[in-house]
N, C-alpha and C positions, 0 to 999 in steps of 0.2 A: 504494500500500500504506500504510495507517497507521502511522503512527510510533509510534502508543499499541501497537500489534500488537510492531512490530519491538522495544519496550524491555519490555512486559512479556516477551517470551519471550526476554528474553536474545542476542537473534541481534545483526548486523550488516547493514546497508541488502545490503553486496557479497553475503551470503549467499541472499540471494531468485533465483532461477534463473525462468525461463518456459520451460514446455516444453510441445512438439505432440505429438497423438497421432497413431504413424502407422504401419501393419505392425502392428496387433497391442499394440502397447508405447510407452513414452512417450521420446521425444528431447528432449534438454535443448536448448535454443537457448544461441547467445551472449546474453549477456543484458547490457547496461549501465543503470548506472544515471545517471539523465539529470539529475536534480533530487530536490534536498530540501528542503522548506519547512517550514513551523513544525507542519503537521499530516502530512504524505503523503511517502514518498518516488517520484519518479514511475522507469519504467523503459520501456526500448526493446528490441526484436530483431526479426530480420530472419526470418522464416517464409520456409520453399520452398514453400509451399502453403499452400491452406487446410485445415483440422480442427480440433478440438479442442485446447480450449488448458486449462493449468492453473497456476498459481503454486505453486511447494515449495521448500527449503531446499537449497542446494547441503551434502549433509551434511557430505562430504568435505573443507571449507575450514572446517565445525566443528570434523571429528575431528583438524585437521592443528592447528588452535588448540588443544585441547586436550591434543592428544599433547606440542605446543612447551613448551607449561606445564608438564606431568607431567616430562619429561627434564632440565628446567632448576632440576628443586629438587633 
């Protein structure tokens, strides 16, 4: 994944999730992140199968950051 990606949108490398499509719906995998270099951060997980795969934002670890900010002023 780009690092130029990950800073203009504000996010965090942990926040990138991988997930498979499968039933209809998308499952998030565990997802670690493996490496980060001066351009890419790289990432890993473990699929039970093959299908479809997509990259999105774990939103949940945004709104918790978020929420953590908002409470603490």
């Amino acid at each position: 994944m780009p690092k130029k990606w990950i800073e203009k949108n504000k996010v965090k490398s942990e926040d990138i999730i991988l997930n498979r499509f499968v039933n209809n719906s998308w499952a998030e995998l565990p997802t670690n992140v493996l490496n980060i270099d001066e351009e890419n951060a790289y990432y890993d997980a473990v699929s039970p199968g093959f299908s479809f795969f997509a990259i999105s934002l774990n939103i949940w670890n945004i709104l918790k950051r978020l929420l953590s900010m908002i409470f603490q002023l």
